[in-house]
Biopython code that builds the backbone (N, CA, C, O; Angstrom):
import numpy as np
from Bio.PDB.StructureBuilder import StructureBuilder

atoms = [
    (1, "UNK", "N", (0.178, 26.053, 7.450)),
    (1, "UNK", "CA", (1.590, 26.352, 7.530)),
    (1, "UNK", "C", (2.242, 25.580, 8.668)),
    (1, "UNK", "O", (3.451, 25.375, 8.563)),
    (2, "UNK", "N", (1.491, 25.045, 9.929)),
    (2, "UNK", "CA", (1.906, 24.544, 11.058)),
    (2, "UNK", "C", (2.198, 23.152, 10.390)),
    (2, "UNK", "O", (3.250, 22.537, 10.565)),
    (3, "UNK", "N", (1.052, 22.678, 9.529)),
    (3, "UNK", "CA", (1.517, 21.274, 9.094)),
    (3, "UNK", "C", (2.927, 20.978, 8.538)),
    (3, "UNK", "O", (3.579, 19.941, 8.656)),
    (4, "UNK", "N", (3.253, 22.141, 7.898)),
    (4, "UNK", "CA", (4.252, 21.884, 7.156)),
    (4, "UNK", "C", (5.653, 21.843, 7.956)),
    (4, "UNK", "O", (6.512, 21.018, 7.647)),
    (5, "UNK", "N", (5.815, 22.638, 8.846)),
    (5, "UNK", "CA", (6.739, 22.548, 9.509)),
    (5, "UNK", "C", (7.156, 21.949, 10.230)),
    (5, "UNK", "O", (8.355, 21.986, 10.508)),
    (6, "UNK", "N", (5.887, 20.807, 11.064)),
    (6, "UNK", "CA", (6.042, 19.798, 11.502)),
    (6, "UNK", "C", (6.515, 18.643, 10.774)),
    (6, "UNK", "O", (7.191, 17.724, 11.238)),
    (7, "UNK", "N", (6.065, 18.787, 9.498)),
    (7, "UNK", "CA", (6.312, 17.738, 8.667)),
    (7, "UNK", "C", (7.833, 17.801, 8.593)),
    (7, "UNK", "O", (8.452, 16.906, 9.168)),
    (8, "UNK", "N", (8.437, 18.657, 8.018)),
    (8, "UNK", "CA", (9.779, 19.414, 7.998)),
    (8, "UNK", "C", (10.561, 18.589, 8.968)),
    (8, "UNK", "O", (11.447, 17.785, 8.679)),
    (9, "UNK", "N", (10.129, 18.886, 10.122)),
    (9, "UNK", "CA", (10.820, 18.653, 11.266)),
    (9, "UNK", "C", (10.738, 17.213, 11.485)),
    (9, "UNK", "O", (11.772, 16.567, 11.660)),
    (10, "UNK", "N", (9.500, 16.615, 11.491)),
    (10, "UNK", "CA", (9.872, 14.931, 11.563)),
    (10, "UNK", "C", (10.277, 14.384, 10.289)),
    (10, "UNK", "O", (10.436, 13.168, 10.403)),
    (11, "UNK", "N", (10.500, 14.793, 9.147)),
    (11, "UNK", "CA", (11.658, 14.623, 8.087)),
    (11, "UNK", "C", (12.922, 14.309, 8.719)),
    (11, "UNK", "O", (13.605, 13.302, 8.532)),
    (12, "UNK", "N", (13.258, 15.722, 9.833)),
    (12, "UNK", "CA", (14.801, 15.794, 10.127)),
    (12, "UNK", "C", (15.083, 14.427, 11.191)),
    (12, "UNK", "O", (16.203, 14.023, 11.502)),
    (13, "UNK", "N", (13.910, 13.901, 11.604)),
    (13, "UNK", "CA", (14.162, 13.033, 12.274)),
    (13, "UNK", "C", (14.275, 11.294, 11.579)),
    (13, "UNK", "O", (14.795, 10.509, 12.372)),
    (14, "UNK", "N", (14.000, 10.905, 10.714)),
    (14, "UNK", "CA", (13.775, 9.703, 9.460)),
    (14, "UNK", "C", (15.095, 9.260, 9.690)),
    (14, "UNK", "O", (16.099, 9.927, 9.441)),
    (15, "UNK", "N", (15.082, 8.310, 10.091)),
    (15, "UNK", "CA", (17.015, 7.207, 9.931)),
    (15, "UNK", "C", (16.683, 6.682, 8.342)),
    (15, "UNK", "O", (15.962, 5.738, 8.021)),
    (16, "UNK", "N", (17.455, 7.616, 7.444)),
    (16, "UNK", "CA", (17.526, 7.101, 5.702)),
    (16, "UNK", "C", (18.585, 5.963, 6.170)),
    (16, "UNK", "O", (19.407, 6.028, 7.084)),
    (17, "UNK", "N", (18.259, 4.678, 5.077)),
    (17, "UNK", "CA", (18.972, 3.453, 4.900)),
    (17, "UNK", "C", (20.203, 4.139, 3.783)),
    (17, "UNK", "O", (20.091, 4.993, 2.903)),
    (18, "UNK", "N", (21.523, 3.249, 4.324)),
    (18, "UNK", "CA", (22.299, 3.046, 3.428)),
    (18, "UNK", "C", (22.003, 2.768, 1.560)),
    (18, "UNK", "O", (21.005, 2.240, 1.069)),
    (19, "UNK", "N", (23.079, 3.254, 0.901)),
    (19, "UNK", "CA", (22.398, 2.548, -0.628)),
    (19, "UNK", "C", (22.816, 1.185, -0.295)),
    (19, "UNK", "O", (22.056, 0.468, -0.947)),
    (20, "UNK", "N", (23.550, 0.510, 0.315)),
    (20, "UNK", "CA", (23.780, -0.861, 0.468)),
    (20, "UNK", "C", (22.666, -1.939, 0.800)),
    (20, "UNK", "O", (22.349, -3.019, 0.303)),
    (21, "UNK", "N", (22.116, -1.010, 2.080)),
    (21, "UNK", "CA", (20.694, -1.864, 3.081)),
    (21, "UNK", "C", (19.682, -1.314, 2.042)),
    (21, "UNK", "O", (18.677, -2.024, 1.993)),
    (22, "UNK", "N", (19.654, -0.145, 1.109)),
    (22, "UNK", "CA", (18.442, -0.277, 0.110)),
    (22, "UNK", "C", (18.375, -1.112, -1.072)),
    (22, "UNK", "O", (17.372, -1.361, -1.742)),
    (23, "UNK", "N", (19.638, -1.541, -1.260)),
    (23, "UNK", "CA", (19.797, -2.807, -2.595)),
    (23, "UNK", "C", (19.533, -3.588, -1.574)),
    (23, "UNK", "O", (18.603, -4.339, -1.867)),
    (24, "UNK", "N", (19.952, -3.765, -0.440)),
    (24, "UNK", "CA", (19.483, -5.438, -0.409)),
    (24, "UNK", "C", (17.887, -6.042, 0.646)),
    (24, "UNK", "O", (17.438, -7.108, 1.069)),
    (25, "UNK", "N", (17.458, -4.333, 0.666)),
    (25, "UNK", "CA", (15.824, -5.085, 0.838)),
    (25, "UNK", "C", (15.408, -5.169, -0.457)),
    (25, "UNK", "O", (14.754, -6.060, -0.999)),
    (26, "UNK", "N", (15.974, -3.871, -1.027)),
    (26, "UNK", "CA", (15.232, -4.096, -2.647)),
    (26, "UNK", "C", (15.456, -5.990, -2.980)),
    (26, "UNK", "O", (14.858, -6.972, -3.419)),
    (27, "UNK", "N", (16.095, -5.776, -2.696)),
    (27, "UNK", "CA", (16.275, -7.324, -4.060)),
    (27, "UNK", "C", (15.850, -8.295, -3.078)),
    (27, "UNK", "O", (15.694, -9.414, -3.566)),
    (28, "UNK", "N", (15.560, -8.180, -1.544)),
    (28, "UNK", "CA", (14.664, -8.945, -0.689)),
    (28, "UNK", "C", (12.868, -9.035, -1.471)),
    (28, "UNK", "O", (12.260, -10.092, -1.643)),
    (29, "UNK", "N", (12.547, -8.188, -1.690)),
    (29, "UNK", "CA", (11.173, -7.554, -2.317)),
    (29, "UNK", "C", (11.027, -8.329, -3.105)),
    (29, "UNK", "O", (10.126, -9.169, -3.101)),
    (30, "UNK", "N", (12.384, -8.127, -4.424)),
    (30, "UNK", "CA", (11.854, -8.352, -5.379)),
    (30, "UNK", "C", (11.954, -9.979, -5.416)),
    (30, "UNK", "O", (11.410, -10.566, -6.351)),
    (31, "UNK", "N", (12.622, -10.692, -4.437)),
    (31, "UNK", "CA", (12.947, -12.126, -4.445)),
    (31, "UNK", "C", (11.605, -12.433, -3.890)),
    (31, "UNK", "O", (10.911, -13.028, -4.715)),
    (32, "UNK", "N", (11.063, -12.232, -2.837)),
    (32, "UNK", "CA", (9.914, -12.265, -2.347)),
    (32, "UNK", "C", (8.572, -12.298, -3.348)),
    (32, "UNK", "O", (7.593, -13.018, -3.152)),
    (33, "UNK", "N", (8.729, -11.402, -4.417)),
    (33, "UNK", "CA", (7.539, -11.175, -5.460)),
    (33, "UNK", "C", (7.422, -12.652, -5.872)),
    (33, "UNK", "O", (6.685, -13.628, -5.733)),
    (34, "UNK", "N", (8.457, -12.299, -6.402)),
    (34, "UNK", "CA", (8.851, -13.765, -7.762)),
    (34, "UNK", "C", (8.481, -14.685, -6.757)),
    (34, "UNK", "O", (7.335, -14.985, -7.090)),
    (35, "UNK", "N", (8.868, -15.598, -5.272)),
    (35, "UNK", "CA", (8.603, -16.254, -5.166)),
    (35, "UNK", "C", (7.248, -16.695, -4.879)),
    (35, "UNK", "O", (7.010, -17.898, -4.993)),
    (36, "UNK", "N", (6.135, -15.729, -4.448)),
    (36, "UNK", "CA", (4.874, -15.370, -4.393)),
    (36, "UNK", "C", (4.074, -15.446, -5.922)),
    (36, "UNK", "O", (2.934, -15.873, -6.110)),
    (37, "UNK", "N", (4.607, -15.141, -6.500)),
    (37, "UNK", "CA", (3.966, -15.100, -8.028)),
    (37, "UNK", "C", (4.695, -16.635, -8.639)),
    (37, "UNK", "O", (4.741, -16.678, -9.868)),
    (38, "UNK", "N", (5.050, -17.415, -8.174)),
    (38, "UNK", "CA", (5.528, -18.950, -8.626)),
    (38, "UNK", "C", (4.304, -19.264, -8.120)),
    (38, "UNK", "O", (3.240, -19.473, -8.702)),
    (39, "UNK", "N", (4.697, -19.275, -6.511)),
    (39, "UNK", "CA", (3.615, -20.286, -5.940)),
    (39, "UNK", "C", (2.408, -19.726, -6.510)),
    (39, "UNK", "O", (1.965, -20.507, -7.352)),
    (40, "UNK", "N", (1.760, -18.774, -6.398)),
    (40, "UNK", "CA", (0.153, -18.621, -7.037)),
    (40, "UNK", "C", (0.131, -19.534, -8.339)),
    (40, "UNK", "O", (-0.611, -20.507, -8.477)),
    (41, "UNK", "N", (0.991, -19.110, -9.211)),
    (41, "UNK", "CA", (1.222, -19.745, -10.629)),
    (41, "UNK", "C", (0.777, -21.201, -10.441)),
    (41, "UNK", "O", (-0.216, -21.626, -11.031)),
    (42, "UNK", "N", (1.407, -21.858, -9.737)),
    (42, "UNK", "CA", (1.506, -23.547, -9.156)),
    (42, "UNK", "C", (0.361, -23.814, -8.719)),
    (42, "UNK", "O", (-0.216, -24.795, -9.187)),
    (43, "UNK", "N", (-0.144, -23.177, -7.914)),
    (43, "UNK", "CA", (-1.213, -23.471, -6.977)),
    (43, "UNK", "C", (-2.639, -23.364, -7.884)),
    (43, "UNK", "O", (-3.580, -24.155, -7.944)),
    (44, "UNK", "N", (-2.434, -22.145, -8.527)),
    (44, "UNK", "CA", (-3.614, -21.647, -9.752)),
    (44, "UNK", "C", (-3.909, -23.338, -10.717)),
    (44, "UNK", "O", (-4.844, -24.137, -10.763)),
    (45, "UNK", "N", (-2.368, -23.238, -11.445)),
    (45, "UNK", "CA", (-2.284, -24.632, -12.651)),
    (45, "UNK", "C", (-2.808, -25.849, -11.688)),
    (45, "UNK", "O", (-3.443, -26.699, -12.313)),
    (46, "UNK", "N", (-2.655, -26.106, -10.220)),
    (46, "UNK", "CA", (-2.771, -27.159, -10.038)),
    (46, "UNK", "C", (-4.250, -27.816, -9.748)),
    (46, "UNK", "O", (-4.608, -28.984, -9.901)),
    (47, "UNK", "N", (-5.194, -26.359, -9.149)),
    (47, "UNK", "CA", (-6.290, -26.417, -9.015)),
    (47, "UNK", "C", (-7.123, -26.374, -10.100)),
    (47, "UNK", "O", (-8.257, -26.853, -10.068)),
    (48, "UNK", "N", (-6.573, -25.749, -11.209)),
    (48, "UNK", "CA", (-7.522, -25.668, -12.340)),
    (48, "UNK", "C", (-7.167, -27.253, -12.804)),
    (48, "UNK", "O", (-8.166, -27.604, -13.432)),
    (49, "UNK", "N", (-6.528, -27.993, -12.790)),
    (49, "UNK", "CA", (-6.332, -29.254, -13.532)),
    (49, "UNK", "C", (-6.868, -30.241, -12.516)),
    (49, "UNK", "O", (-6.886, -31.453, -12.731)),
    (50, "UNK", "N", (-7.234, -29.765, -11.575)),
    (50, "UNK", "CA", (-7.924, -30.570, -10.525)),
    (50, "UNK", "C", (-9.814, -30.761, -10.966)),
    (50, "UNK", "O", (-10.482, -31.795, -10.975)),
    (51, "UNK", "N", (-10.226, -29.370, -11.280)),
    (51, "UNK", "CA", (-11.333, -29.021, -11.055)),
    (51, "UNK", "C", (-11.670, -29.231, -12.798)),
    (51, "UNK", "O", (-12.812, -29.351, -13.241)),
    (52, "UNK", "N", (-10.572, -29.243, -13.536)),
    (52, "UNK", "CA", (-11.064, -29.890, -15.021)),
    (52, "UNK", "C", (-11.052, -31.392, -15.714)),
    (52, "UNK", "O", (-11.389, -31.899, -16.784)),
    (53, "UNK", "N", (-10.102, -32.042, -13.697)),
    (53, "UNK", "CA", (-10.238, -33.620, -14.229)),
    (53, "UNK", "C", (-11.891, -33.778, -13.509)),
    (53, "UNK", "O", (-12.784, -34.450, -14.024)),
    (54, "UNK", "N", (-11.980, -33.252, -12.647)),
    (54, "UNK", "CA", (-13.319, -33.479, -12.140)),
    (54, "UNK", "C", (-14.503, -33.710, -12.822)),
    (54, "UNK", "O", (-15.153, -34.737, -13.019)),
    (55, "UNK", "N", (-14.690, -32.303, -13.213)),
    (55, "UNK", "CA", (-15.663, -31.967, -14.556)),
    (55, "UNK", "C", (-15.534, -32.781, -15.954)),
    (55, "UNK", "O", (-16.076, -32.227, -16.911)),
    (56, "UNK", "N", (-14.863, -34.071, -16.212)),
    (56, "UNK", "CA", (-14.535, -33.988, -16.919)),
    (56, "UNK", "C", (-15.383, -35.583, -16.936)),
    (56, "UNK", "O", (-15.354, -36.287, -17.946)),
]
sb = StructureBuilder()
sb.init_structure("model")
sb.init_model(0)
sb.init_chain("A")
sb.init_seg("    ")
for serial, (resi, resn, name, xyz) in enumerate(atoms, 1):
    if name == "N":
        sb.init_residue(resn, " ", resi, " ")
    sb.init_atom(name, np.array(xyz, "f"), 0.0, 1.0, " ", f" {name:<3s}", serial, name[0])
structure = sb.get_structure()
């Protein structure tokens, strides 16, 4: 029961973000993904065409 009330209480303390500053980490995130999931993409195609002119 002690847990909980502590919990409670550092709840009351949490600085919640604006919906403004939460759209725009959100769409920080999600710009961030995409650009992370390009480069792997790139990096993946470029090594596999590396390692299949090799073998080849």
């Amino acid at each position: 029961m002690k847990f909980l009330k502590n919990v409670v209480e550092e709840m009351k303390n949490v600085s919640w973000p604006s919906k403004k500053q939460l759209r725009k980490d959100t769409f920080v995130v999600i710009q961030t993904t995409i650009i992370f999931a390009l480069m792997f993409f790139v990096m993946d195609t470029l090594i596999q065409t590396v390692f299949n002119w090799i073998l080849k």
